[in-house]
C-alpha positions in Angstrom: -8.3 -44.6 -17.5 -11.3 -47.0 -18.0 -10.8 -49.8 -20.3 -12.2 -49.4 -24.0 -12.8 -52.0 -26.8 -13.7 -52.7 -30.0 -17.1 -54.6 -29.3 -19.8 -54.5 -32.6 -19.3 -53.8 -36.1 -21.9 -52.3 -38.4 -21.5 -52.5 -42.2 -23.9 -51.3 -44.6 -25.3 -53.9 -47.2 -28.2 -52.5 -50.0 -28.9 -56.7 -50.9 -29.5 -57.6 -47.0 -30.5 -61.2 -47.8 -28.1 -62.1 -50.7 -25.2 -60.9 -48.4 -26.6 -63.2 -45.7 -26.4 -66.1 -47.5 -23.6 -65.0 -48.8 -21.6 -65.3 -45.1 -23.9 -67.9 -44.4 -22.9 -70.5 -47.8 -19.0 -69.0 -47.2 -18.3 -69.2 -43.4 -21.2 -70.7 -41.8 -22.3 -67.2 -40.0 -25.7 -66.7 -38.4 -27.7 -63.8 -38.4 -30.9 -62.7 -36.1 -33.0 -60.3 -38.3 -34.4 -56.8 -36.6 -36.5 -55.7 -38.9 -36.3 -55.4 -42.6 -33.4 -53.2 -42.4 -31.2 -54.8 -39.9 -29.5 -57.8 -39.2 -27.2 -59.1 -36.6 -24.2 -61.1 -37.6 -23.6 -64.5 -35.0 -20.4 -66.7 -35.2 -18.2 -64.4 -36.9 -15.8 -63.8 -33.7 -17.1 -59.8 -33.5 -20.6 -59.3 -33.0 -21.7 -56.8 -35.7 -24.5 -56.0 -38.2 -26.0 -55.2 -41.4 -27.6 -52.3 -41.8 -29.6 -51.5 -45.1 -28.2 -48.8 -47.2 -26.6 -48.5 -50.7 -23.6 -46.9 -49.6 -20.2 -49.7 -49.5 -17.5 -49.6 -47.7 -14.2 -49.9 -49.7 -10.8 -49.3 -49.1 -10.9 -47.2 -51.8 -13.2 -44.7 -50.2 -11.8 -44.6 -47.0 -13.5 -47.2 -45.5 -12.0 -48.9 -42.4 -10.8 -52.7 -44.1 -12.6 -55.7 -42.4 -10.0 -58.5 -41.9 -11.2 -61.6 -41.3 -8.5 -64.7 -40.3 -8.0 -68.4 -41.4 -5.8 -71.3 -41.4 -6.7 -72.4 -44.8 -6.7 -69.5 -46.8 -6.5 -70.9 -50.5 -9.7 -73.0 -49.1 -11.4 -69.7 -47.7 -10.9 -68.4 -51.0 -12.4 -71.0 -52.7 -15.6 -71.1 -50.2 -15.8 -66.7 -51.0 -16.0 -67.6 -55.2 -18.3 -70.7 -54.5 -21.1 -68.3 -52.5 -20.6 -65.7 -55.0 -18.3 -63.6 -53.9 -15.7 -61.4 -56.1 -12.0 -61.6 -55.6 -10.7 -58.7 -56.2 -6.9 -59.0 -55.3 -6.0 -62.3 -55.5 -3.5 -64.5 -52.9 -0.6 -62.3 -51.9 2.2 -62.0 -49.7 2.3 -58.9 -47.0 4.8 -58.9 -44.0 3.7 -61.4 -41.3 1.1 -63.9 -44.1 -1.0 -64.0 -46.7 -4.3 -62.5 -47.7 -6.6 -61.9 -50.6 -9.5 -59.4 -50.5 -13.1 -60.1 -52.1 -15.9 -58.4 -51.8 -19.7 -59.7 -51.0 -23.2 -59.1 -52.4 -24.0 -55.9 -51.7 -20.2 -54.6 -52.9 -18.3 -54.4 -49.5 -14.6 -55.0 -49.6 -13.0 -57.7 -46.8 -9.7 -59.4 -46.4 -8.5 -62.8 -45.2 -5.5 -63.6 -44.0 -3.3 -66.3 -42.6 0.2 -66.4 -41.3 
């Protein structure tokens, strides 16, 4: 059977350039622009994009959930409410770590966790 991977994400984002900055102010991401209605996400561990649309993806309608890792999680929190993100389930425990989940700019809902 030939091997098969998860290689690029694509999320869609309706404020393109506020959840740039965003990412950019919180983690230190990159992006290359394609357009007005595209941008590619650099330095984020999975390549992946930013597409322009007003849909959001949520765990509460459906949407695969976007984990993102870190050592320092009370300080990745920190950095997610100081570039305007929203917490929107604080630090908790979960078998294996820790995590909260916050969503960014254009209303998309991620995680971080640590161990």
């Amino acid at each position: 059977m030939a091997s098969v991977s998860i290689n690029y994400v694509e999320l869609p984002a309706s404020k393109i350039e506020a959840t740039k900055k965003f990412f950019a102010d919180a983690f230190g991401w990159s992006f290359v622009d394609y357009g007005p209605d595209y941008a590619a996400i650099q330095g984020a561990g999975l390549d992946g994009g930013f597409y322009r649309s007003d849909l959001k993806a949520t765990t509460a309608n459906g949407s695969a959930l976007v984990v993102l890792y870190s050592a320092e999680l009370e300080q990745a929190q920190q950095n997610v409410e100081n570039a305007g993100g929203t917490v929107i389930k604080p630090i908790f425990e979960f078998p294996g770590g820790r995590r909260f989940h916050f969503t960014c700019p254009s209303g998309n809902e991620y995680a971080i966790w640590s161990e």
